[in-house]
N, C-alpha and C positions, 0 to 999 in steps of 0.2 A: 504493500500500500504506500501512495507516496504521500508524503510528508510536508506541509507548509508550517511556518511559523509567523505569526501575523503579530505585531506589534504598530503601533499607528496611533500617531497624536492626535492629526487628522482624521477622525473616523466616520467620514463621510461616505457614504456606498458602502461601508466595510461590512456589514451586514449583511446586506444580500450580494455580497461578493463569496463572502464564506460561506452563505446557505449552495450557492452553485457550486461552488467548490466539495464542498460535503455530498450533494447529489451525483458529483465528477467521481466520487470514491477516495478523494483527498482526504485527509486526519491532518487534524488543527492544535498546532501546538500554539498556546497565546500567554502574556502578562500582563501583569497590573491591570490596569484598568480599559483595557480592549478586549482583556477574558472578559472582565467582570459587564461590560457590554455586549459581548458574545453571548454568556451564559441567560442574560436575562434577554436576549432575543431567541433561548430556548434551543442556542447550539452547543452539540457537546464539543468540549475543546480538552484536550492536555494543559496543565497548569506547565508551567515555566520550569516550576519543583522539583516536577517530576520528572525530566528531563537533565537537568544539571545537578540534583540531587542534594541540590544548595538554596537556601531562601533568598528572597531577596534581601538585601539590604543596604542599608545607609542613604534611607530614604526613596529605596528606586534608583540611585546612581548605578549599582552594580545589581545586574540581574542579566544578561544574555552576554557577558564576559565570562563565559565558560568555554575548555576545550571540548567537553560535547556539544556544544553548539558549532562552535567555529570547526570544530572536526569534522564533524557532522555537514558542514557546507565547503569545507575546503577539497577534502580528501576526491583521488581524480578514479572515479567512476572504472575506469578502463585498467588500473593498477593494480595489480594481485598484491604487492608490497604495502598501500594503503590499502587496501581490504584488510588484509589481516592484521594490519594495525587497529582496524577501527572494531575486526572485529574479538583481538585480544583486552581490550578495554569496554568492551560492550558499548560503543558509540554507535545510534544509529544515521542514517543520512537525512538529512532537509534539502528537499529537492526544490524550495518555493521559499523566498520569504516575502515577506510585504509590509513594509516599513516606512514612515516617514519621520521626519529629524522634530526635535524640538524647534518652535518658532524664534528661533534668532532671532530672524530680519524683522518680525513683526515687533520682539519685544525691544528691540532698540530703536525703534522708531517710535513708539509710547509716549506722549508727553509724560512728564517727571520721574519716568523708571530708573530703579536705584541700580547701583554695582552690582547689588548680591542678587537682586535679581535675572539681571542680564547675564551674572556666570551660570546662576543653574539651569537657563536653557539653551547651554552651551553643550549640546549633545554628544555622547563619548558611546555609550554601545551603539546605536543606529549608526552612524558610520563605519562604526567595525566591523560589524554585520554586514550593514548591502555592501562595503567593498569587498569586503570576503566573496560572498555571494557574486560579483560582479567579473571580480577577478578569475570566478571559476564559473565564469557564464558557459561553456562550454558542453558544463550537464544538470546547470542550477539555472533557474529564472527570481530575477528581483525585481520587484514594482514598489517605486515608491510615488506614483503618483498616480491617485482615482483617477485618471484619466483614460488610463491604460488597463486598468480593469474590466472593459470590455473586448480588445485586443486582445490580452490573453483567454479569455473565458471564448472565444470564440476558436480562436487557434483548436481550444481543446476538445471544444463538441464538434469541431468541423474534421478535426486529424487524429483526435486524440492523444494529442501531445504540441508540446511547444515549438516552432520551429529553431531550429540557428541562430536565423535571422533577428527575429523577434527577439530573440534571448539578448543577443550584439546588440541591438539596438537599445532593449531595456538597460543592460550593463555600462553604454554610453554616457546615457542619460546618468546616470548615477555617479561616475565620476565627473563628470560636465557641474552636477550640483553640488557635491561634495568639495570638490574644486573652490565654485562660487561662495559656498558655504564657511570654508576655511579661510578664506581672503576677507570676508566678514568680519570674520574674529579677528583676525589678522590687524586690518586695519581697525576695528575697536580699541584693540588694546594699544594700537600706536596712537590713537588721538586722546588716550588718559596721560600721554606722557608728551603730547604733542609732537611726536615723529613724523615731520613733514616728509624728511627724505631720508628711507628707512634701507637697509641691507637688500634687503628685497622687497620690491616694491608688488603690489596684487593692485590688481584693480577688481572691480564686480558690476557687473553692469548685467541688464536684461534687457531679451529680443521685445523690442518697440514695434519693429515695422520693417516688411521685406520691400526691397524695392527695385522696382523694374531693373535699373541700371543705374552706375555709378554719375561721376561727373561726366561721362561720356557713355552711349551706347554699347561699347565692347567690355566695359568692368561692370563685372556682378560688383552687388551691393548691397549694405542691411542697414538700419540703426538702430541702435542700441540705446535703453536709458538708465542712468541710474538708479537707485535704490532709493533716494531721497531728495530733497530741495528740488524739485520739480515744480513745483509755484514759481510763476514768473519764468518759464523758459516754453524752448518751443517741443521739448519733450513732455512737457506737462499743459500743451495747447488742448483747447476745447476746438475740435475743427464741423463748423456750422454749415458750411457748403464748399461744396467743390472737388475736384480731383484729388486724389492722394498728392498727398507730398513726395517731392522727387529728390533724389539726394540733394543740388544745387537748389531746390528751392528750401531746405532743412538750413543746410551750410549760410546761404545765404539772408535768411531769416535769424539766423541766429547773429548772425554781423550786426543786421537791423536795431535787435535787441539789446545789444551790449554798448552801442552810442545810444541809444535811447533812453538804458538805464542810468547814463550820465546826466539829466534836466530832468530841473524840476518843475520849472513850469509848463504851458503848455505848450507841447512840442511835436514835431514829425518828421520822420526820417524816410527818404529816399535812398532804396540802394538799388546796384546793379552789379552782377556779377560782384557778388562779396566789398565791393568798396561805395559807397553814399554817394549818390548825385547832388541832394539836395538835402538839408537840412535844416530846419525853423521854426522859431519859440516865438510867441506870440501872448498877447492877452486872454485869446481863446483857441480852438484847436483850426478853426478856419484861417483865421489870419497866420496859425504857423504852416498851416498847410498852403495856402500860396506861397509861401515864401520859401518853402523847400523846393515844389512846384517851377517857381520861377528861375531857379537857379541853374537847372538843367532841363528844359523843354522836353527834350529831342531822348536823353538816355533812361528818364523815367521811364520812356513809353516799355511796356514787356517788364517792368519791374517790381520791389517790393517795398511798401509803405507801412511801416509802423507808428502807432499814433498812442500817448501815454493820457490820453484822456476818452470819453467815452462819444464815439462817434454818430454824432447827431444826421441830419437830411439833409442841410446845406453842406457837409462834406463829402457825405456819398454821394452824393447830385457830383461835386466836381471832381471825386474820385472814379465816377464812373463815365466823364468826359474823356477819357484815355484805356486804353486797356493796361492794367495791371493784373500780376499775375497773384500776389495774395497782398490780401490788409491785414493787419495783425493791431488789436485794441484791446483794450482791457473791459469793453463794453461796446453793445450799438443798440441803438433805438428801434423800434420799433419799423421806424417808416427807412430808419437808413439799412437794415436786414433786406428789407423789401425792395428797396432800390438796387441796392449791391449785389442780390441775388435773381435782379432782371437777365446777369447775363451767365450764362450757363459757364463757362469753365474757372469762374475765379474761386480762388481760393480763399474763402472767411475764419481766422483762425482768433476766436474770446481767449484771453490770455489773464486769468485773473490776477492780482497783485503784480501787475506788470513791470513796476517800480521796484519790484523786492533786487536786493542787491550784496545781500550776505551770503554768496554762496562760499562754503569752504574747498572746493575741487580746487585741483591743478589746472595749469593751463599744458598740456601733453601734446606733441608736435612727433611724428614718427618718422623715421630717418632710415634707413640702409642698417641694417645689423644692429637698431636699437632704438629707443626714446628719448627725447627730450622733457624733460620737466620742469616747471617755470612753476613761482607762485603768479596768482592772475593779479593782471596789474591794473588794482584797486585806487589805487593813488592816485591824485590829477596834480595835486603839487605836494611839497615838500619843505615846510615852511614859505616864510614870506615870498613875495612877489620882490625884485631888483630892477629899480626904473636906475639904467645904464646912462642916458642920453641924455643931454641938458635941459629937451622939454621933456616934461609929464606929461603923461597921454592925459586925455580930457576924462572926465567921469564917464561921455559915451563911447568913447574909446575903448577906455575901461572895462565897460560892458561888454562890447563886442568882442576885446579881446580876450576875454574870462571864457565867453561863447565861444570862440575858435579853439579855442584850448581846448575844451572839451569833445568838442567836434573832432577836432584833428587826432585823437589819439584811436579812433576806429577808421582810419583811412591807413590804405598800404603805404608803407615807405619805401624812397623818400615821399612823403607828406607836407604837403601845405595846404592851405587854402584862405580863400580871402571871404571875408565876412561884412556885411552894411545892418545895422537894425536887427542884428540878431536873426540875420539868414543865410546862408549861404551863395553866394554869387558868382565863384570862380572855383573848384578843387583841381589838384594837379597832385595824382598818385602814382604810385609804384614806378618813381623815371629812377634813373640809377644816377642820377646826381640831382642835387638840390635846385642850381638854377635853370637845369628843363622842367622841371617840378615848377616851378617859379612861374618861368614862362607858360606853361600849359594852364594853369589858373589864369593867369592875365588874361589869356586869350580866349579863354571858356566866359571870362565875365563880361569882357567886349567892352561894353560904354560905361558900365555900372562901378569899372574898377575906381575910378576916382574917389576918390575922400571915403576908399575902404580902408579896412584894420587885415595885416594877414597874421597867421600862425603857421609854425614849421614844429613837428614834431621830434628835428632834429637840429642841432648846429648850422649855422655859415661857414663855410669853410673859409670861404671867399667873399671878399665884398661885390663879388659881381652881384648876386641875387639882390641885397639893399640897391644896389645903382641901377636895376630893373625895376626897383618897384617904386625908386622913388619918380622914374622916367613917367611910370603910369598913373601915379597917384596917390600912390597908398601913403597914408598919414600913420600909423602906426605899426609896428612889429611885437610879436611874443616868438621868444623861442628859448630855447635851454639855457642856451652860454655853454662856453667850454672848449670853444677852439682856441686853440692857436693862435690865431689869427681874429680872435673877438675884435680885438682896439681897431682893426681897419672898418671892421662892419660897424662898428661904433662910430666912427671918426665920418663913414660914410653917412650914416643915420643922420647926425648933427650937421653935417654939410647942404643937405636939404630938407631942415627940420623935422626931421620924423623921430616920433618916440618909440623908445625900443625896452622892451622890458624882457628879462632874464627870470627863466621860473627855476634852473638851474636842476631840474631832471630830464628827460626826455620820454617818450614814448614809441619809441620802436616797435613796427606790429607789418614784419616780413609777409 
């Protein structure tokens, strides 16, 4: 007769998993409190006891750490030398087990859950077990997930027995989780001690969404989400209408979101292909939506608008004057759902707490033979502001240039861009020197550059870049400091009035 052994925190379906299982001819060996669920659903089961010939104890910590159990599931079917091992010890075999792990994930996500609680559902037999089990898939089957509870029940009334297959693929499953599960604890206990960047680093993440294709039609592709802080990202999107998400439109929304998260007033971000068109804070979410709007006509068209206020009917009226590919808002109205969903493929994505901005992740970049790891760059300065240049920018300058600042640290470098009224009017990204970056903003703003404010998310190397912008107009500068060569871009600034202020970090974002 074959033999299961069912333990299960989750004891969903387990009931009438083990009534078919019992009708199959199977014998149920169970404990704790899955017998004492078994028994009172009127099935007979083998106590735990009786089998290891040991009680439980120490609260249920130690009860299926026995070598007849594990013997009993390791030992290889096809071995006369393990046979008669198991059968000079009188161990018999567990051809099944069915198991799932104490709630980790769920009890460390808990608001106010204490230490002691979170170690004791830090599970130690259930992994011993199905990896045993897992490891000897060969002539054992392990389920640790109801789902799968009909997959095998059917294998068995259809063949009469478990396939290979099935078996490889349950045993997958289970170091896939176990895995995931270990990397939990793992990083738990690095964030009691604050181990940012630890010996060995785990990540854990879960299947979010398969998707068609990567950034390009020829790369398969998936994404993945975290376990947590999912508020306020586009992993934790409420998506209202439209096509699935495509990886570049995920990548690219999430660019959206992270210059977004930067204002606080009302704000809207344009981007396109991962770097911002348009950018603009306003009194209300219309006037910053023109103004991001107006900045790039032409590269919004096909792009994504993120908006950190809740989107009324006079925005989706002029949001739906262009084809965009998704809005992303922390809210829409009633008539602006209805407008916005007049046109069949856009993508509508409720983002609630849109503004949330604590997240503790890495910023993780993958490379040829390994990872890069960065803390995410939280910071916009770094003590005071450094007015360099003998004028002070004006208070509206001021303004504007606080806005570029923040603007400019989600644009590719090199980065600039030039700013009027708290919009954006010119960006110049990803050139591989600073004054083509310079120049491609001048010439993206065209008439508008006059009596703007720019920001560079990097140094002047060179005072050429000041002697292009003073050519066009601009009245003020922000940028890091730290060349070399500052005093010329300095001496340039003061030579035709322009104020230049030093925030003396940078923002780098390759």
């Amino acid at each position: 007769m074959k033999r299961v052994l069912i333990s299960v925190y989750d004891k969903k379906g387990i009931v009438e998993f083990a009534k078919e299982l019992i009708e199959l001819g199977w014998e149920i060996i169970s404990t704790g409190g899955t017998s004492k669920v078994l028994k009172e659903a009127g099935i007979e089961i083998i106590d735990i006891e009786e089998i290891t010939r040991f009680p439980e104890i120490l609260d249920g910590r130690v009860k299926t750490l026995h070598p007849n159990i594990h013997g009993g599931l390791l030992y290889k079917r096809d071995s006369d030398e393990h046979k008669k091992t198991l059968d000079d010890l009188n161990i018999h075999s567990i051809d099944m087990v069915v198991n799932n792990l104490y709630p980790f994930e769920e009890t460390i996500k808990k608001q106010g859950v204490g230490h002691e609680e979170i170690i004791e559902n830090i599970d130690i037999g259930g992994p011993s077990m199905i990896r045993a089990a897992a490891k000897n898939y060969k002539y054992v089957t392990v389920v640790m997930d109801p789902s799968d509870y009909s997959k095998v029940l059917e294998e068995l009334k259809s063949k009469g027995e478990i396939s290979t297959e099935l078996r490889r693929a349950l045993a997958r499953k289970v170091f896939q989780y176990t895995a995931y599960y270990d990397s939990l604890i793992a990083n738990y206990f690095n964030s009691l001690d604050s181990i940012g960047f630890p010996d060995i680093m785990t990540f854990s993440f879960k299947d979010k969404q398969s998707l068609r294709y990567g950034e390009n039609p020829h790369q398969k592709a998936a994404f993945y989400k975290e376990i947590d802080n999912l508020e306020g990202t586009i992993a934790g999107a409420i998506q209202l209408h439209g096509k699935e998400l495509s990886f570049n439109n995920i990548n690219d929304g999430n660019g959206t979101l992270e210059i977004l998260k930067e204002f606080d007033e009302p704000t809207v971000v344009a981007v396109k292909h991962a770097n911002p068109c348009g950018i603009g804070s306003g009194e209300n979410l219309l006037e910053a939506y023109n103004k991001a709007y107006e900045s790039d006509k032409v590269s919004i068209f096909g792009g994504i608008i993120g908006a950190n206020r809740e989107i009324d009917e006079e925005v989706a009226k002029r949001i739906n004057d262009i084809f965009i590919e998704i809005v992303m808002a922390p809210a829409f109205t009633d008539k602006a759902l209805e407008i916005l969903t007049s046109k069949k493929n856009i993508r509508i994505l409720q983002i609630p707490n849109i503004m949330k901005k604590d997240y503790p992740s890495l910023d993780v970049k993958k490379v040829l033979g390994g990872i890069l790891i960065q803390e995410r760059d939280i910071k916009l300065l770094d003590g005071e502001l450094k007015v360099v240049t003998k004028r002070r920018p004006t208070d509206k300058e001021m303004e504007d240039l606080l806005f570029g600042w923040k603007a400019v640290k989600g644009v590719k470098s090199n980065g600039v861009l030039l700013v009027k009224d708290k919009g954006t009017i010119g960006i110049g990204m990803g050139e591989v020197n600073r004054v083509w970056a310079v120049k491609a903003a001048i010439e993206r703003a065209g008439e508008k550059v006059k009596d703007s404010v720019l920001a560079s998310d990097g140094f002047f190397p060179f005072k050429d870049s000041v002697e292009a912008l003073a050519k066009a107009g601009v009245t003020a500068i922000i940028q890091p400091g730290g060349s070399l060569r500052d005093e010329e871009s300095i001496e340039e600034a003061n030579k035709n009035g322009i104020a230049m202020v030093f925030t003396r970090m940078r923002h780098f974002k390759h």
